[in-house]
N, C-alpha and C positions, 0 to 999 in steps of 0.2 A: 899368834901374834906376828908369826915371820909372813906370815900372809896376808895382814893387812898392811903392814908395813910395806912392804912390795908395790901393795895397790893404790899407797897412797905416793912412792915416788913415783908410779908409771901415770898416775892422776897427773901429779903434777908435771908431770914431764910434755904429757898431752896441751895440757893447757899454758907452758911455756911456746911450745911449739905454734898454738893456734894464735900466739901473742907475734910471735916471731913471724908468721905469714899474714898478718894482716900490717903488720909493718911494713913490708916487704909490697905486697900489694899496693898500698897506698904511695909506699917511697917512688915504684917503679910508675904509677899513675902519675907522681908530678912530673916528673920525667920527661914521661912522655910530652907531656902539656906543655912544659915551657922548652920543652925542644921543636915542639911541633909550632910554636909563637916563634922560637929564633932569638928571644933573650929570657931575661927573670930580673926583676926589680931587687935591691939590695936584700929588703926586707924576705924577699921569696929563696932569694941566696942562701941567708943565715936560717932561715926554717929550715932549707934543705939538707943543711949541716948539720943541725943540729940533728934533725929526724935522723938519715945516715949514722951520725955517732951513736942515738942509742937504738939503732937497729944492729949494728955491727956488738954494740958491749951487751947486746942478749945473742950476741954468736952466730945473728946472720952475715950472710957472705951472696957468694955467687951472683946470679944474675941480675940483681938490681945494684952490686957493686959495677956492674959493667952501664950502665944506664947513667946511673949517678957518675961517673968517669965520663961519659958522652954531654951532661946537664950541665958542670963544674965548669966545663969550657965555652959558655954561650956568655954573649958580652953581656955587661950588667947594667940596666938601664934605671936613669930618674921619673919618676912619672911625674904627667903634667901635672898632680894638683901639688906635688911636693918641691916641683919647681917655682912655681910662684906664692909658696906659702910665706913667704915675708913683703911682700908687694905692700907699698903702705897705698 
């Protein structure tokens, strides 16, 4: 019994982790993306936040914390179609 027990946190453990690096992945991909553009639209803002928040409350850290601190400071822009969305 103490050995599947075993195997099923070290299971689970694995497949926490493969949750936490493909978050981590994709977090540090927008990253790069709208740093390499030089801004992020509001809407692209608050995804980043949001993704970041629950990347960091499954207990990642490190190096897409350093990306996401490099992303957080790019100006925040309106795009054209949301600027004249009330044009009569």
């Amino acid at each position: 019994m103490r050995d599947y027990v075993a195997k099923v946190d070290t299971d689970e453990k694995h497949k926490m982790d493969l949750i936490v690096s493909s978050y981590r992945y994709r977090l540090t991909q927008l990253c790069r993306l709208y740093l390499k553009r030089g801004h992020m639209t509001i809407g692209e803002y608050e995804q980043l936040n949001e993704f970041y928040h629950l990347y960091t409350g499954l207990g990642g850290n490190g190096e897409a914390k350093i990306w996401y601190d490099r992303a957080i400071q790019l100006p925040i822009v309106t795009p054209v179609h949301e600027e004249h969305k009330y044009e009569a």
